[in-house]
C-alpha positions as CSV (number, residue, x, y, z in Angstrom):
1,X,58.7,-51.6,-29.3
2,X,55.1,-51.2,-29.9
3,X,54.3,-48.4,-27.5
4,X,54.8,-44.7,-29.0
5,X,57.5,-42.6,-27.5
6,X,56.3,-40.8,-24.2
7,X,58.9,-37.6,-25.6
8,X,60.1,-37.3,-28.8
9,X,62.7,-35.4,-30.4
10,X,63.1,-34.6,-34.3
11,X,65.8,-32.6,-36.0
12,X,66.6,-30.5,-33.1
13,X,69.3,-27.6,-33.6
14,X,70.6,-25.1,-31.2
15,X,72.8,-22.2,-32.1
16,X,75.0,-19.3,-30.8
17,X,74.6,-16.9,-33.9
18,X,76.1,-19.0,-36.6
19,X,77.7,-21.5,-34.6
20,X,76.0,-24.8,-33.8
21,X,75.9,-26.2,-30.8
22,X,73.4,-29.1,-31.1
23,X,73.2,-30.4,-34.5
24,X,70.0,-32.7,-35.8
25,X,69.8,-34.5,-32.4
26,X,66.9,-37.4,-32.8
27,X,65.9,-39.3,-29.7
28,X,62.6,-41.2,-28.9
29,X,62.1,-41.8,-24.3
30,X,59.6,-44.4,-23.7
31,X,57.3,-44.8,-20.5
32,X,58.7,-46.7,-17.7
33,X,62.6,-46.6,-19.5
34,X,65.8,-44.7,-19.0
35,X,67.5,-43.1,-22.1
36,X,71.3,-42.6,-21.0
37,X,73.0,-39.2,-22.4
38,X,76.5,-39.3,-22.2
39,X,79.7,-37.3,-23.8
40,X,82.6,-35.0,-22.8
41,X,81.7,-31.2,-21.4
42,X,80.4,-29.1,-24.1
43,X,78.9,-32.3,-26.0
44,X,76.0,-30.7,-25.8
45,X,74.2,-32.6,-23.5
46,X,73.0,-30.5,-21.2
47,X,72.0,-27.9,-23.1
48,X,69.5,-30.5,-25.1
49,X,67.9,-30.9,-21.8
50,X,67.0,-27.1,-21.2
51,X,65.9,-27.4,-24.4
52,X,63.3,-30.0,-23.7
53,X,62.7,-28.0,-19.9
54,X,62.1,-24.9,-22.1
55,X,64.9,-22.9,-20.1
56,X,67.4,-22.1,-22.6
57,X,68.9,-18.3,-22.8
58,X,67.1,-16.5,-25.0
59,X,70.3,-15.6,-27.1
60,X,70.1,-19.2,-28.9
61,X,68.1,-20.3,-31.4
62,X,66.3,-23.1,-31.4
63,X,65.0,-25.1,-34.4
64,X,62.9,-28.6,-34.4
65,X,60.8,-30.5,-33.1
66,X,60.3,-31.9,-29.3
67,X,56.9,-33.5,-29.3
68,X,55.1,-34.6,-26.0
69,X,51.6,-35.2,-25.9
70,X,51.5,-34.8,-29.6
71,X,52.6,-31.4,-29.2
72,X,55.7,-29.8,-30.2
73,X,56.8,-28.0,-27.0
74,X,59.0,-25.4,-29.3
75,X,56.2,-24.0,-30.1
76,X,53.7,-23.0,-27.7
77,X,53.6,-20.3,-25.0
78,X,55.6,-19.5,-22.0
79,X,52.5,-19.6,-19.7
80,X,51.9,-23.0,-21.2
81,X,55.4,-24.4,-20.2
82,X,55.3,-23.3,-17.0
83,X,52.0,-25.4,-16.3
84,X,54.7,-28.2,-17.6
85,X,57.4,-27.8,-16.0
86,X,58.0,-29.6,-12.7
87,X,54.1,-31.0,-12.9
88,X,55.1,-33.3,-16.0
89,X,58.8,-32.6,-16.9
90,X,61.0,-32.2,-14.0
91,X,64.6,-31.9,-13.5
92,X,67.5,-32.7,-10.8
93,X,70.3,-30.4,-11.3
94,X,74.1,-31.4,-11.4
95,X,74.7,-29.0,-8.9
96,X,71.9,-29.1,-5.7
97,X,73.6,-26.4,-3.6
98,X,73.0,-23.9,-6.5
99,X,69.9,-25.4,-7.4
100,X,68.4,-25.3,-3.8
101,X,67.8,-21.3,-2.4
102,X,69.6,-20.9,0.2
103,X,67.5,-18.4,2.0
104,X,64.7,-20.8,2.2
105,X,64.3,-24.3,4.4
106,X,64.2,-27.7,2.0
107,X,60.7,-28.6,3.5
108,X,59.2,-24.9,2.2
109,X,61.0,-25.4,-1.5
110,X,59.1,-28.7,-2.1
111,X,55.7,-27.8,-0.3
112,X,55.9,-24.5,-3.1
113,X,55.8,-26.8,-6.1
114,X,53.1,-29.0,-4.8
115,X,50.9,-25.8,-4.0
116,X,51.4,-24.5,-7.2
117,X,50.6,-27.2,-9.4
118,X,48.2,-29.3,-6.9
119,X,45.1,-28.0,-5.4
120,X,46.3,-29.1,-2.2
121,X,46.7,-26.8,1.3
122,X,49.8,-25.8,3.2
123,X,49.0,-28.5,6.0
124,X,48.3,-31.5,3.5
125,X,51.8,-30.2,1.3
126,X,53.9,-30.9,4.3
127,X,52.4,-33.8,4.9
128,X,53.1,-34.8,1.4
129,X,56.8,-33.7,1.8
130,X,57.9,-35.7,4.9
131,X,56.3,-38.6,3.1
132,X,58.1,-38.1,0.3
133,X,61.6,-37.2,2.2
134,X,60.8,-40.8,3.8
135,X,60.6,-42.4,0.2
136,X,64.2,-40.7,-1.2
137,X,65.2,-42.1,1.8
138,X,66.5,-38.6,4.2
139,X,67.4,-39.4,7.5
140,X,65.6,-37.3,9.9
141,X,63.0,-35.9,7.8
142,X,61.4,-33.9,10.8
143,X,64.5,-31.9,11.1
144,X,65.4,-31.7,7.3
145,X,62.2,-30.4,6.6
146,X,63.1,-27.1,8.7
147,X,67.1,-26.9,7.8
148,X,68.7,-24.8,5.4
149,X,70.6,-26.3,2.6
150,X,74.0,-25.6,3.9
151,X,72.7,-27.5,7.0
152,X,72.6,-30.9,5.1
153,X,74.9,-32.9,3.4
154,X,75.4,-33.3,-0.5
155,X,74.3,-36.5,-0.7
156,X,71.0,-35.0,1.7
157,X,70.8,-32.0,-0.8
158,X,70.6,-34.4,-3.8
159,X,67.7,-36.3,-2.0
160,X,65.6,-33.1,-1.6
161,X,66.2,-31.9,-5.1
162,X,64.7,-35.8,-6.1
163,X,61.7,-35.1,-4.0
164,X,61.3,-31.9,-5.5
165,X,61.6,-33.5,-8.6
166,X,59.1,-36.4,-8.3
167,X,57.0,-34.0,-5.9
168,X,53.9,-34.3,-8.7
169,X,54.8,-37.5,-9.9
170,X,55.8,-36.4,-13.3
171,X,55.6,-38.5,-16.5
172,X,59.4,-37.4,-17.8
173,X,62.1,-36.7,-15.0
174,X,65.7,-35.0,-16.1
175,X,68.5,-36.2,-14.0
176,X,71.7,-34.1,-15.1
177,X,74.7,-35.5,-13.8
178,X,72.9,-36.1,-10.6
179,X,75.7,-38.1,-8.9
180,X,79.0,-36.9,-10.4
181,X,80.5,-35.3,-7.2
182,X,79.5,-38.0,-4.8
183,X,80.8,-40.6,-2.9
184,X,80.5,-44.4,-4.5
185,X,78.1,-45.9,-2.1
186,X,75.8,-42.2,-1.8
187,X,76.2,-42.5,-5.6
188,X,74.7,-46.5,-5.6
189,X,72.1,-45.4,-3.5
190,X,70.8,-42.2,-5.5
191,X,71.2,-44.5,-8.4
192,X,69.0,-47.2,-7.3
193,X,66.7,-44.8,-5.8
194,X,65.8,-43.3,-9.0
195,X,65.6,-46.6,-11.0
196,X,62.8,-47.5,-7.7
197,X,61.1,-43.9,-8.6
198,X,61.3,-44.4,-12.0
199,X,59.4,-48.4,-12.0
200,X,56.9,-47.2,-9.1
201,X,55.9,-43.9,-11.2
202,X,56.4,-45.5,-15.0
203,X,58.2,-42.3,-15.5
204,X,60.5,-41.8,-18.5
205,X,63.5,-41.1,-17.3
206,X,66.9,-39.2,-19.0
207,X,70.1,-39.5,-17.4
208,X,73.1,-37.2,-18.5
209,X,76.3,-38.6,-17.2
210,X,79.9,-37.9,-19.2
211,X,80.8,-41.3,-17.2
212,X,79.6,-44.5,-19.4
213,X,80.3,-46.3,-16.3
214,X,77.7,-44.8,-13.9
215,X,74.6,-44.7,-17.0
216,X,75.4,-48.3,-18.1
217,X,73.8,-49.4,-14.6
218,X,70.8,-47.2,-15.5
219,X,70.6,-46.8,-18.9
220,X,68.0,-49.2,-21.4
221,X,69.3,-47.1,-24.2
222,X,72.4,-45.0,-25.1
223,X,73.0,-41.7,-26.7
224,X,76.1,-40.7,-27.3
225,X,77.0,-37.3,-28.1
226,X,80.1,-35.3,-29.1
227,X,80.4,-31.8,-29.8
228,X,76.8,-31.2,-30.8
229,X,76.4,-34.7,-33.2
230,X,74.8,-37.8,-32.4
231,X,78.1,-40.2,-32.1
232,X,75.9,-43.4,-31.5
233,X,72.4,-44.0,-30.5
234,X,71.2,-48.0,-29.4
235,X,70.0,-50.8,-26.9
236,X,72.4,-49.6,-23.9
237,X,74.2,-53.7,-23.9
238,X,75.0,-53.5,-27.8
239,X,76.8,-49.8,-27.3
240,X,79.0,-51.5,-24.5
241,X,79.6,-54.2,-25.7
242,X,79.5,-53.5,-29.5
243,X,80.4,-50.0,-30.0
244,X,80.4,-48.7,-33.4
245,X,81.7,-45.7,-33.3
246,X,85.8,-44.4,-32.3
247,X,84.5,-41.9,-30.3
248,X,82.5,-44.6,-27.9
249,X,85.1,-46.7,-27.8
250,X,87.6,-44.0,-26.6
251,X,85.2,-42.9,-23.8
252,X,84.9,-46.7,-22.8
253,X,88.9,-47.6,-22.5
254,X,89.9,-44.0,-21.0
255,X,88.1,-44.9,-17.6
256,X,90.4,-47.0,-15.9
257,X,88.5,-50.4,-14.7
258,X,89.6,-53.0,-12.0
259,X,91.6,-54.6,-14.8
260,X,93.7,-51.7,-16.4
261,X,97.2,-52.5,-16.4
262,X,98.4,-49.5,-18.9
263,X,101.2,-47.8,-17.9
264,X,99.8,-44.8,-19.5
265,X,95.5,-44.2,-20.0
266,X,94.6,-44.2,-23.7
267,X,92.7,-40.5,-24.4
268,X,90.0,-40.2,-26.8
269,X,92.3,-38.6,-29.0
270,X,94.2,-41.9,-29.9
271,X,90.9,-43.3,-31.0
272,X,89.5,-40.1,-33.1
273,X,92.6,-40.5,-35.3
274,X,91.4,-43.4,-36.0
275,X,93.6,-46.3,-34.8
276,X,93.1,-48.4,-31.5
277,X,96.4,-47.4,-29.2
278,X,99.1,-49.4,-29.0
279,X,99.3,-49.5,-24.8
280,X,102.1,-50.6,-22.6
281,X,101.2,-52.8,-20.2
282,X,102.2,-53.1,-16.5
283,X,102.2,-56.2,-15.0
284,X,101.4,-57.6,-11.5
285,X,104.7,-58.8,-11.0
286,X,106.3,-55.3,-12.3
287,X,103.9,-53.5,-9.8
288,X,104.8,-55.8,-6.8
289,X,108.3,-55.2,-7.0
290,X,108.1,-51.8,-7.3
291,X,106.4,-51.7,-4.2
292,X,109.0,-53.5,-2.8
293,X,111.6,-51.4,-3.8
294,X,109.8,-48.3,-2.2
295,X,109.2,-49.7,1.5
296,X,112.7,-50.6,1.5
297,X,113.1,-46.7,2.1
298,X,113.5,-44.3,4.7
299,X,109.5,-42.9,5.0
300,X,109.3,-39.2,3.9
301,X,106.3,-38.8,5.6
302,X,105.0,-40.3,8.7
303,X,101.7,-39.9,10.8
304,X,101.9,-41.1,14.5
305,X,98.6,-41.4,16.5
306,X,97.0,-38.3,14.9
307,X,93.7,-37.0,16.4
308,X,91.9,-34.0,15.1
309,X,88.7,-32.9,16.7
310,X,86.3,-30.0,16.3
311,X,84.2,-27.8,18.3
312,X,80.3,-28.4,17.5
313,X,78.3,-25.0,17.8
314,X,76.7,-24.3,21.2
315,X,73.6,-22.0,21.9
316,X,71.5,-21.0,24.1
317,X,69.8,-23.9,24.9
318,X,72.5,-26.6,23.7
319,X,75.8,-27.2,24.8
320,X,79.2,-27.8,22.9
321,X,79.7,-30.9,21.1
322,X,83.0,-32.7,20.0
323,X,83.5,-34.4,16.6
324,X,86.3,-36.7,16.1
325,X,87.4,-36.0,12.8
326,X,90.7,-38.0,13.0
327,X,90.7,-41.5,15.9
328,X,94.7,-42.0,16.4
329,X,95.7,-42.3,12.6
330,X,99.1,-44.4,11.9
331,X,101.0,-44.2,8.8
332,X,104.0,-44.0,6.6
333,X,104.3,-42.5,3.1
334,X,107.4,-43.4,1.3
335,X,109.5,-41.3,-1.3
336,X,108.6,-41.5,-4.6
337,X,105.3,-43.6,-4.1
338,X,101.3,-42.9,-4.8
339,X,99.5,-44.0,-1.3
340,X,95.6,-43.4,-2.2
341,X,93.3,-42.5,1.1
342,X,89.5,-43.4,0.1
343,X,86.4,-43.1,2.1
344,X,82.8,-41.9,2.5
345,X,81.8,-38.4,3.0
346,X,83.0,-37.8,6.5
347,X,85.8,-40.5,6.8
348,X,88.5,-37.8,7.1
349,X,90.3,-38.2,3.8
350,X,90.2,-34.4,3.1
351,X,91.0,-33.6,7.0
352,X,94.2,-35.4,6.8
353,X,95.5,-34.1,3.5
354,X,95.0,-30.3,5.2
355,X,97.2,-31.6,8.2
356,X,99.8,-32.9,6.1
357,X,100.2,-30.0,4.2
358,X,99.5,-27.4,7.4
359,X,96.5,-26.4,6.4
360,X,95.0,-27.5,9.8
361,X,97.0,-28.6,12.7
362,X,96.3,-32.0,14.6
363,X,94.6,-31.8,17.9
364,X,97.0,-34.6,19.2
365,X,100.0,-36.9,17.8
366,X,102.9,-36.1,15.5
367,X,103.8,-35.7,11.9
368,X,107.5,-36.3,11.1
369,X,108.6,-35.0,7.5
370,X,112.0,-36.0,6.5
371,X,112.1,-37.4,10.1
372,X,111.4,-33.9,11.8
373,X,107.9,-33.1,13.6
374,X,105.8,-30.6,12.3
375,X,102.9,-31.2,13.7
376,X,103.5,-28.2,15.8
377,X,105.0,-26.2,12.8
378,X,104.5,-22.1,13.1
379,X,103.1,-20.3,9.9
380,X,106.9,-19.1,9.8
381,X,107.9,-22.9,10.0
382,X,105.1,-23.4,6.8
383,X,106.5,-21.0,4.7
384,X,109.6,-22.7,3.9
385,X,108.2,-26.2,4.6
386,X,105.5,-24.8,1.5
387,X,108.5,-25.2,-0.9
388,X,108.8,-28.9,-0.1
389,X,104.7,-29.4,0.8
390,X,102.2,-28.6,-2.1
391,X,98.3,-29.6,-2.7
392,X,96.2,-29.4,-5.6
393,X,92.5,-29.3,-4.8
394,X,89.3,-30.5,-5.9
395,X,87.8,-27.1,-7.4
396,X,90.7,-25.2,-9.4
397,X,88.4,-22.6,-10.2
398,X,87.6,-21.4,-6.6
399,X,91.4,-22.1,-5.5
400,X,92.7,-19.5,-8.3
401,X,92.1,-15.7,-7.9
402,X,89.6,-14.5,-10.4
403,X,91.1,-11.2,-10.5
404,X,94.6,-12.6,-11.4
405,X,95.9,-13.7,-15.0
406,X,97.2,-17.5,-14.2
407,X,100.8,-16.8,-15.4
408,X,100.8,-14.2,-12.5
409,X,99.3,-16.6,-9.6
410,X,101.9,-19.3,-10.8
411,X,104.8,-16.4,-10.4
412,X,103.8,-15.2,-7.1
413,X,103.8,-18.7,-6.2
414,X,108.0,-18.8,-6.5
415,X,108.3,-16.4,-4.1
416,X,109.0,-19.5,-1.7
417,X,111.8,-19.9,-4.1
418,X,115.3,-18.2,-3.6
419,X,117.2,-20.2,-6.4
420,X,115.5,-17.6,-9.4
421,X,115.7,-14.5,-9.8
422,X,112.0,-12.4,-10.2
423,X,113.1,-11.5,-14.2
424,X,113.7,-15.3,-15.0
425,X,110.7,-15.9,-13.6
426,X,107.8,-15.7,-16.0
427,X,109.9,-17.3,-18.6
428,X,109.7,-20.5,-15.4
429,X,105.9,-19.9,-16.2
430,X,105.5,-19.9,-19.4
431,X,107.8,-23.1,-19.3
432,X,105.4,-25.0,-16.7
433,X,102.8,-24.1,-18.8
434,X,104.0,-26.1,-21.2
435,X,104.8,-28.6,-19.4
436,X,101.5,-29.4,-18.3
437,X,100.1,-29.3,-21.8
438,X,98.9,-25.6,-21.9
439,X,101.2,-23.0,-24.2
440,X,103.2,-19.9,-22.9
441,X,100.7,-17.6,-24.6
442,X,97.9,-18.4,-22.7
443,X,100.3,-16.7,-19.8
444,X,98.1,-13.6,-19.8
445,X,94.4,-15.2,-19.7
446,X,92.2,-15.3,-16.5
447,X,90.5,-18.5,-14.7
448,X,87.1,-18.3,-16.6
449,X,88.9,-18.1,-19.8
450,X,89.8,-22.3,-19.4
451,X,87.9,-25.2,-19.1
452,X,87.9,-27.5,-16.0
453,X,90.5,-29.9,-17.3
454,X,92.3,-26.7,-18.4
455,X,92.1,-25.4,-14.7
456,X,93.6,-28.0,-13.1
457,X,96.5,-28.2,-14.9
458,X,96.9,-25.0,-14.3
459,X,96.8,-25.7,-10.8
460,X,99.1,-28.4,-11.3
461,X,101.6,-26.0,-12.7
462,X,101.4,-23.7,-9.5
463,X,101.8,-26.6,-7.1
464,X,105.3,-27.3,-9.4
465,X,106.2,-23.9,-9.3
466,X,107.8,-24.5,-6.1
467,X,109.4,-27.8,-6.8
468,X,108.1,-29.8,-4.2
469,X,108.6,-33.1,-3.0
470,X,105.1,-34.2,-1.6
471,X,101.9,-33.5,-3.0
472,X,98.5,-33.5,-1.7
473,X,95.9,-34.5,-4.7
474,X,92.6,-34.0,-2.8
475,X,89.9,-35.0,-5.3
476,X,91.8,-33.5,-8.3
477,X,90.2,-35.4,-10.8
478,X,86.4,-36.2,-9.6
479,X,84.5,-33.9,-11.1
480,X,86.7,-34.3,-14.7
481,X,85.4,-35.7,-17.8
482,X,86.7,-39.4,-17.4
483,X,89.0,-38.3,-21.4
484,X,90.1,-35.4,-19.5
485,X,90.8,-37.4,-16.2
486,X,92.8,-39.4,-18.0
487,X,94.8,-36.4,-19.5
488,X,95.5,-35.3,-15.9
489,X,96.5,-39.0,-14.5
490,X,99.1,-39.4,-17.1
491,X,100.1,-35.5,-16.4
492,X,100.7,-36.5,-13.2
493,X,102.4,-39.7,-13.6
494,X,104.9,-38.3,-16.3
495,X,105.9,-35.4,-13.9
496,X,106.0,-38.4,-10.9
497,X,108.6,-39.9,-13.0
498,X,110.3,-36.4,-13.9
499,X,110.6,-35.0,-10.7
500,X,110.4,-38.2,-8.3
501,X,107.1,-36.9,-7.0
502,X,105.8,-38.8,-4.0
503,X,101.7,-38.3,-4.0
504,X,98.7,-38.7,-1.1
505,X,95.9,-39.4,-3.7
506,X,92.8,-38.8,-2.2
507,X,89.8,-39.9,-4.4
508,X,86.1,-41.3,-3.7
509,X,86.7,-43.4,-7.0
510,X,88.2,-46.9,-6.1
511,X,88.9,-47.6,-10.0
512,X,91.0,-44.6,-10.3
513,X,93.1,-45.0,-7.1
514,X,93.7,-48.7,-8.0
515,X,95.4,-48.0,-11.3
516,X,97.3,-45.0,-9.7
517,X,98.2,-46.1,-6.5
518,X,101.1,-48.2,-4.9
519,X,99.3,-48.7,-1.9
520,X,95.8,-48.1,-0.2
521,X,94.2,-46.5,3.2
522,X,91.1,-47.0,3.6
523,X,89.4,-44.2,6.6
524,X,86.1,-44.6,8.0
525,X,84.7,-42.3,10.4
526,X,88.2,-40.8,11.0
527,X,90.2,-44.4,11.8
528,X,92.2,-46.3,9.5
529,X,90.4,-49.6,9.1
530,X,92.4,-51.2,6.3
531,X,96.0,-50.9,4.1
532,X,97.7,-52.7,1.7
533,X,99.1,-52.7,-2.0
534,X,96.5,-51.5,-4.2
535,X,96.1,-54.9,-6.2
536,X,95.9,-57.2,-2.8
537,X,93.6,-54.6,-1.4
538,X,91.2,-54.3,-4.2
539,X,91.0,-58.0,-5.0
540,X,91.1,-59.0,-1.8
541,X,89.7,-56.9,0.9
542,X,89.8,-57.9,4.3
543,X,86.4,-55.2,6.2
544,X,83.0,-55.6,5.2
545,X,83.4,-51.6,4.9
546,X,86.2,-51.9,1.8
547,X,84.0,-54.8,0.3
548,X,81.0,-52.0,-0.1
549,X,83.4,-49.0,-1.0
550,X,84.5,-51.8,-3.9
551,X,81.0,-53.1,-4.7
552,X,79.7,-49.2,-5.4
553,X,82.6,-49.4,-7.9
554,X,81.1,-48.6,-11.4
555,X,82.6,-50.2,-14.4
């Protein structure tokens, strides 16, 4: 390429103390391209871009170089940076709610970075920010521009961190894992939206994903990182298609694709030890029939012309509003099978997994478990149908208690439990600790002690701890590294197989729920527009709405 780097980084080292962290990391970002970072949590992706954002702790050490303009940013002054930063480097957190202030309206948060690196007024920066919430594409940007984050969507708090980002059209923009809890087609749409940003601007752009599939529709070239080391570095088509090293070629075959047929997901592991996995495969005809088998069944669970709505808030001037939530949902879940539920933002996937498992109670129609109603169950009625009903959310870490070791949160939970005695039970702990690939002497260690894949097998083992029948997987493995997803997938088909499980999967990722599903619902704005097997559905859909959930697909 014969223009010079727009950022450059040489030799660059981070440390905790002794320990490295990021270790001789060499990059070159050119002008109008996207370099794609990508690895597992703790990779140290990142951490390499505070580095190059000048916001690292002050307890590392940093070492290098990270030239821009022909200056090496490590080494000049705070007051300098800050001129930088968000004028010429900008960033777009993983994580907009945290991001954004929450005390202060979206419109004001953008107008300040434009007043403090533009000698522009107040009237001219809002100007500037409703034309720029027009360009990232916000619906309503009269209204946005005076709500509070919690007022918006995520997929609207993404777009307003963007224009924040591009708010003085800076020459290198930072996108860290900008779409990894959001819905395919939002996903698509912040994806192409940034590629658009990036050719009107000639930006250099860096996008930190641990998912190969979302950056290889970005990406013009491919870092690949792994505990701190450079794994593989190239044109983005020759480390897909070509990949060197083990390492790359595990993150590639973990992520399950439209085609994977393995009974079990290869891990990263397999490949570090150096040999391609021998995998079982399933096969089409093997899947069909045992979907046949399974409808031949009484259902376990059945949904008859559910409706859930809820209040909108009145004031002064306005009056009360009614959202449907839930439009006269049918259908039947059948012991022993995966039925995946997939659907935008707002669909009602996560609405009808809490009424299933009496977290909220329908406004109208009938659930029948085991053939018995309890749609109008009492919280008395709950706690004993809790031994039988179980659900394993999205966040692990904000649905255990801080305060409380693990082993302890798993105990309490067999108090639904009347076949063990309380002196037998933390040896049941220890033993489901175990079992979900954790040891018994972590027993005694709190939430923040474990990692996120760590977390939700922990949460895994409390929903066990009961011995259900049914479990509710809402968005269990999203916001996993796609090695540690597949850890959990096979966790959770192994103890499927153990225990007879029977599973509402409920997932924004089309991929995943395809390889782990019998059959497929598809919800959109609270009605159930399409179901069938998972292989007919996704090969052959029959709504223009399951063709785009499909096409957002990244592979």
């Amino acid at each position: 390429m014969t223009d010079s780097p727009l950022l450059r980084v040489k030799e660059l080292n981070i440390k905790a103390g002794k320990l490295p962290l990021v270790h001789n990391l060499n990059f070159d970002l050119f002008r109008g391209k996207t370099l794609g970072i990508v690895g597992e949590s703790g990779s140290g992706k990142s951490l390499t871009s505070l580095a190059i954002m000048g916001l690292l702790p002050k307890s590392l050490t940093v070492s290098g170089q990270i030239i821009y303009t022909k200056k090496n940013l490590l080494e000049i002054q705070e007051n300098a940076y800050s001129a930088l930063r968000g004028k010429d480097i900008a960033m777009i957190f993983q994580e907009p709610m945290t991001a954004l202030n929450p005390t202060m309206k979206c419109g004001k948060q953008v107008m300040e970075i434009m007043l403090r690196h533009l000698k522009i007024g107040k009237e001219e920066a809002k100007t500037r920010t409703l034309e720029l919430f027009n360009k990232v594409d916000l619906p309503r940007p009269e209204a946005i521009i005076d709500s509070y984050p919690h007022q918006i969507s995520g997929g609207q708090k993404q777009r307003v961190m963007i224009a924040m980002a591009i708010a003085c059209k800076p020459k290198i923009l930072i996108a860290d894992e900008p779409t990894t809890a959001l819905d395919a087609t939002v996903q698509q749409g912040i994806l192409d939206l940034l590629n658009a940003l990036r050719d009107e601007y000639g930006m250099g752009m860096i996008f930190i994903s641990h998912d190969l599939g979302v950056v290889k529709n970005v990406a013009d070239d491919i870092l690949v990182m792994y505990k701190g080391e450079t794994m593989e570095y190239g044109k983005s088509e020759e480390v897909f298609h070509h990949p060197k090293n083990p390492y790359t070629r595990g993150l590639l075959a973990c992520k399950p694709s439209p085609g994977t047929s393995f009974e079990r997901l290869p891990v990263v592991s397999d490949f570090l030890e150096g040999n391609r996995p021998k995998l079982k495969l399933q096969t089409p005809e093997g899947r069909e029939h045992k979907l046949e088998e399974l409808l031949k069944q009484k259902p376990l669970l059945q949904v008859k012309d559910v409706n859930k709505y809820f209040k909108g808030k009145s004031g002064m001037f306005t009056k009360s509003s009614t959202v449907t939530a839930l439009d006269k949902v049918e259908l039947k879940i059948y012991p022993g099978e995966t039925l995946g539920l997939v659907g935008e933002s707002g669909s009602g996937k996560t609405t009808l997994g809490r009424i299933l498992c009496g977290l909220e109670k329908a406004s109208t129609g009938s659930v029948f478990y085991k053939g018995k109603d309890i749609s109008k169950a009492t919280t008395s009625d709950w706690r004993t149908l809790h031994r039988d009903i179980q659900i394993i959310f999205q966040d692990p870490f904000s649905a255990l208690n801080p305060r409380i070791k693990i082993g302890d949160a798993i105990v309490e939970a067999m108090a639904l439990r009347k076949d063990i005695k309380s002196k037998d039970r933390k040896a049941e702990a220890e033993s489901l600790l175990v079992k979900v690939g954790l040891t018994a002497e972590q027993y005694d260690r709190y939430p923040h002690e474990f990692s996120g894949g760590q977390r939700q097998r922990i949460g895994i083992a409390r929903a066990l701890a009961v011995q259900p029948k049914f479990i509710v997987c809402d968005e269990s493995v999203s916001a996993l590294d796609v090695s540690v997803q597949a850890q959990v997938l096979n966790l959770l088909n192994d103890l499927k197989d153990e225990f007879n499980f029977t599973y509402l999967f409920i997932s924004h990722d089309l991929s995943v729920v395809k390889y782990f599903s019998d059959r497929i619902v598809v919800l959109k704005d609270g009605q159930l527009v399409e179901e069938g097997a998972a292989d007919a559905l996704y090969d052959n859909p029959q709504t223009e709405y399951t063709k785009k959930l499909i096409a957002s697909t990244f592979n």
